[in-house]
C-alpha positions as CSV (number, residue, x, y, z in Angstrom):
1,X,5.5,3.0,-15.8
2,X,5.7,0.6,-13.0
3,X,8.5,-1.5,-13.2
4,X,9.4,-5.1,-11.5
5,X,13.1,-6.3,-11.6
6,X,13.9,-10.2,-11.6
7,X,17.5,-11.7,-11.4
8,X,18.7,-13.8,-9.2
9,X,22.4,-12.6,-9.6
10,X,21.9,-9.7,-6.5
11,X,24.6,-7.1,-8.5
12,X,22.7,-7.1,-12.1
13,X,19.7,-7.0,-10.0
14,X,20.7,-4.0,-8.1
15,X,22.2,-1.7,-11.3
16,X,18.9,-1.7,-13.1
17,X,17.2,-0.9,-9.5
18,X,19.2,2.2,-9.6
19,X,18.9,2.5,-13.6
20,X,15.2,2.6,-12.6
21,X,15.2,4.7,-9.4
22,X,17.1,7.6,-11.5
23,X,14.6,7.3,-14.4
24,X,11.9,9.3,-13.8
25,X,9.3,8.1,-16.1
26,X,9.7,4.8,-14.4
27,X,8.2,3.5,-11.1
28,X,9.8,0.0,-9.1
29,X,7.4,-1.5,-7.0
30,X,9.7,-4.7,-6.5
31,X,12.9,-6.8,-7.3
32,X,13.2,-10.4,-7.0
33,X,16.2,-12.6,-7.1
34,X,13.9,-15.7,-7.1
35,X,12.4,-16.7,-10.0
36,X,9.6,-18.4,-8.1
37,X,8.6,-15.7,-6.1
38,X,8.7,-13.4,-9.1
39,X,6.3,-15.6,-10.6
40,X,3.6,-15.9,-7.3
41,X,3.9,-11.8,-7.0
42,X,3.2,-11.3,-10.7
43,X,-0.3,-13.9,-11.1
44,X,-1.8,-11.7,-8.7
45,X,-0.3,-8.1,-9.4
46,X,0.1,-6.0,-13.0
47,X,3.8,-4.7,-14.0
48,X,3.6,-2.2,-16.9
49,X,7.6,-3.3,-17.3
50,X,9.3,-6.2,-16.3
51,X,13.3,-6.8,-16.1
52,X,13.7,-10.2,-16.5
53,X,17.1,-12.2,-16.3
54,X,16.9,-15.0,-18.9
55,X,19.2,-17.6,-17.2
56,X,17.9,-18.3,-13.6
57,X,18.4,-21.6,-11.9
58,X,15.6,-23.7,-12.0
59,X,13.3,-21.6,-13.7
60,X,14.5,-19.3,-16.1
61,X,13.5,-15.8,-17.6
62,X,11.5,-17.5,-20.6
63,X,9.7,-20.2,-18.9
64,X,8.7,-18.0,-16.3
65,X,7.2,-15.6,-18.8
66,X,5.8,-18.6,-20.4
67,X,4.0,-19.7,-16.8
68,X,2.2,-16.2,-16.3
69,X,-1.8,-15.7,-17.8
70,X,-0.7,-13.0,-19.6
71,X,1.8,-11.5,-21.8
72,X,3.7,-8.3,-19.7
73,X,6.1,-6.3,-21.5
74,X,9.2,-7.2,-20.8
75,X,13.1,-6.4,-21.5
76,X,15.2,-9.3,-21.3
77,X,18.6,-9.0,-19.6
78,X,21.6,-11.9,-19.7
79,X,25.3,-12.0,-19.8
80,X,24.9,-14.9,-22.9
81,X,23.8,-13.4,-26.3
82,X,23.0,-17.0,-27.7
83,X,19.7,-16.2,-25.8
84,X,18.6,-13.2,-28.6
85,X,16.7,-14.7,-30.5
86,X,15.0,-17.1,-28.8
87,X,13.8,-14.2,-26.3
88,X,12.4,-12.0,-29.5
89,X,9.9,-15.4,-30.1
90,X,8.5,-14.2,-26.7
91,X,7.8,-10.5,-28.1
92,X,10.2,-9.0,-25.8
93,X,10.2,-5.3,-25.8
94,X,14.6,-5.3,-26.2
95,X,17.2,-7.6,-25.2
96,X,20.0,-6.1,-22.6
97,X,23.2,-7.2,-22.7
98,X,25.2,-7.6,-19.7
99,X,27.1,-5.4,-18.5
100,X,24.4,-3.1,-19.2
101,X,25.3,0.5,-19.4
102,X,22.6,2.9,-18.5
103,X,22.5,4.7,-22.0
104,X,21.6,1.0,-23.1
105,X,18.8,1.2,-20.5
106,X,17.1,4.1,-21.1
107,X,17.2,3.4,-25.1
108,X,14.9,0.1,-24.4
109,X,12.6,1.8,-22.1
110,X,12.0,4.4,-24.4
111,X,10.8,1.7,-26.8
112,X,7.8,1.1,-24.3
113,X,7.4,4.7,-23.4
114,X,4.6,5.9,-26.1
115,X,6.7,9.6,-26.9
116,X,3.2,11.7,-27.7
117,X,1.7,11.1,-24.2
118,X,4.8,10.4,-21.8
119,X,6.1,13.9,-21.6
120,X,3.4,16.3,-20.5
121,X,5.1,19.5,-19.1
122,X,2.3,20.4,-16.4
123,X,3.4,17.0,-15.0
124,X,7.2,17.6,-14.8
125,X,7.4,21.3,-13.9
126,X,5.1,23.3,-11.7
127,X,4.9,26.9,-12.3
128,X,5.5,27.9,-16.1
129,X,7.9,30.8,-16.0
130,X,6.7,34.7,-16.4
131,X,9.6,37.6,-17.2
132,X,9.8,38.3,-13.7
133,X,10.0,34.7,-12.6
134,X,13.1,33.7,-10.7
135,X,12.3,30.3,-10.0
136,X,11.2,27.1,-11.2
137,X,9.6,23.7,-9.8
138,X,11.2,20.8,-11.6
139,X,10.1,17.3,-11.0
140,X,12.3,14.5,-10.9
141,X,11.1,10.6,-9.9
142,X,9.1,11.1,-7.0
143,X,11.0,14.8,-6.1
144,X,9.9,18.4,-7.2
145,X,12.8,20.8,-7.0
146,X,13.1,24.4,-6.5
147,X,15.1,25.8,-8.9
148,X,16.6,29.1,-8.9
149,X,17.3,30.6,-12.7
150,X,20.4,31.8,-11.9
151,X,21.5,28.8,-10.5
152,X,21.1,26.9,-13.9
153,X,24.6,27.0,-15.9
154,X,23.2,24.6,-19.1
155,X,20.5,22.4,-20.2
156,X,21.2,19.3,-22.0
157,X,18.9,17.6,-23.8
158,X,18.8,13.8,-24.8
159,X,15.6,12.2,-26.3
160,X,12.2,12.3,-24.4
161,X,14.3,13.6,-20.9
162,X,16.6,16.7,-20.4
163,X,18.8,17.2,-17.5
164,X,19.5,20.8,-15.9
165,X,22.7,21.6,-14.9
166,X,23.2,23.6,-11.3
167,X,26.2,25.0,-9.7
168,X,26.3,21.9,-7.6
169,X,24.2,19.2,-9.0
170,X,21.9,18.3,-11.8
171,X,18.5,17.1,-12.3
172,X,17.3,14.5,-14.9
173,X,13.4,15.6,-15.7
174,X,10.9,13.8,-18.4
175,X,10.7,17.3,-20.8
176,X,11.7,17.9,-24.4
177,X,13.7,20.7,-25.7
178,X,11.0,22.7,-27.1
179,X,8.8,22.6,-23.8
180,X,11.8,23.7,-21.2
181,X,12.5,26.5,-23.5
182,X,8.7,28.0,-23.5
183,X,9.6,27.6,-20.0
184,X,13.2,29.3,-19.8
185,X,12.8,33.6,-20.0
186,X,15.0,34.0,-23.4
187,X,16.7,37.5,-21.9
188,X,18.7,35.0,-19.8
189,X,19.0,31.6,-21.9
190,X,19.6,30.9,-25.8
191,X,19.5,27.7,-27.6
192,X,23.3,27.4,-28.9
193,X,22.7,23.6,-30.2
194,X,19.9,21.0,-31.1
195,X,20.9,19.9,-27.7
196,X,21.6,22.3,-25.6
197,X,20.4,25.5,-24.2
198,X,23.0,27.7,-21.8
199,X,22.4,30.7,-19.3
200,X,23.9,33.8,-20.7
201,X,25.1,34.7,-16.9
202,X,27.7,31.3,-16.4
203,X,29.2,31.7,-19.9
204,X,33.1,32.3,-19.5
205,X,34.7,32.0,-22.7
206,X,33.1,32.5,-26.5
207,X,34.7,30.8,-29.3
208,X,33.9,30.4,-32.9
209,X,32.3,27.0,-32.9
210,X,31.8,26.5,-29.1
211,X,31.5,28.3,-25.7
212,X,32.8,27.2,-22.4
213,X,30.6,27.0,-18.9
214,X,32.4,26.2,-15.4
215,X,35.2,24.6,-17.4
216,X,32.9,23.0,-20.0
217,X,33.1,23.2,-23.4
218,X,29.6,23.1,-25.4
219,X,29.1,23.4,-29.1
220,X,27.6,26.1,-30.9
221,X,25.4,24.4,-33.6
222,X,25.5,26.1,-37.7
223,X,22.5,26.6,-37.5
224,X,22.2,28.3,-34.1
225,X,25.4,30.6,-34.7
226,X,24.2,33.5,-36.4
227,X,21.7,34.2,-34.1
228,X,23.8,33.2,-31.0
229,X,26.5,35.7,-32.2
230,X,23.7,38.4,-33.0
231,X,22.2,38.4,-29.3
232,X,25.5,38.5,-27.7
233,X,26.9,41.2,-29.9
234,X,23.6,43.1,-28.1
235,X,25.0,42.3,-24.9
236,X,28.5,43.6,-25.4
């Protein structure tokens, strides 16, 4: 989605700039910190998503919105909750409380984001992995990585987006849980939760109700246990 930011206060404006940038379903074409100028850009140019500060000197969030020939979807962010319920009049898509944390964020956006048609797994990773496979092209934002498989230690997924974890990094990617397992070879990975898959290599310690990778403890699910247990018991 392509996303315009408006707020004339330059830190807000710059948090969701980066909330946006690290999102990869989402696309900034521009910020504003004046209202007017906002307002010029978007008679003339199409937003799929706008960020739009309510109280702006001069003009604000709402008579701005109310100024353009047509209705944009929009997430209203202030620091003054009195605004709420005025900005729902307006049919804003959620209203962002500052500070904004970016769990908060990407909760509204998914709102917008229709779930059946935003994650398509041909568009987020590359090459589908074969037995023999040993690595995989992930894409995040505007970047495709290459990903070795022994590289990844866990998978955690959250929602419409999952994010790999690496030995020195992670990567947040637009994928469910059920498409980056048809794409993970199961002699190396198991599902151990409803949100987590792990590498069978980078497991350290096994526990009853959890496991722990690179000093991280993750959960083993009920009802992933018995067959987590069964394949390592295989592996002993």
């Amino acid at each position: 989605m392509k996303c315009i930011v408006i707020d004339d206060e330059p830190f807000a404006l710059n948090l969701i700039k980066d909330y946006v940038l690290k999102t990869p379903y989402l696309e900034l074409i521009e910020t504003f910190t004046n209202p007017f100028k906002a307002l010029a850009y978007l008679i003339n140019n199409h937003a799929d998503l706008i960020f739009l500060d309510i109280n702006m000197p001069e003009l604000s969030g709402i008579q701005l919105l109310k100024s353009l020939p047509y209705q944009p979807k929009v997430i209203f962010t202030t620091a003054y909750p009195e605004y709420g319920a005025e900005s729902y009049e307006y049919n804003a898509v959620d209203y962002l409380l500052k500070p904004i944390k970016y769990e908060r964020f990407l909760k509204a956006v998914n709102k917008v984001q229709n779930p059946t048609s935003a994650t398509k797994p041909e568009n987020q990773v590359h090459k589908t992995a074969k037995p023999d496979q040993d690595e995989l092209y992930i894409k995040s934002g505007r970047k495709i990585h290459k990903v070795n498989m022994d590289d990844i230690l866990y998978v955690e997924g959250a929602g419409n987006y999952m994010t790999v974890y690496l030995k020195d990094t992670k990567i947040l990617t637009l994928l469910k849980m059920t498409d980056i397992l048809n794409l993970l070879p199961p002699d190396k990975f198991i599902r151990i939760h409803k949100s987590y898959i792990v590498s069978f290599k980078h497991i350290d310690i096994i526990e009853k109700h959890q496991i722990v990778i690179n000093k991280k403890a993750l959960p083993v699910g009920i009802t992933f246990r018995e067959h987590f247990f069964n394949k390592i018991s295989h592996r002993i």
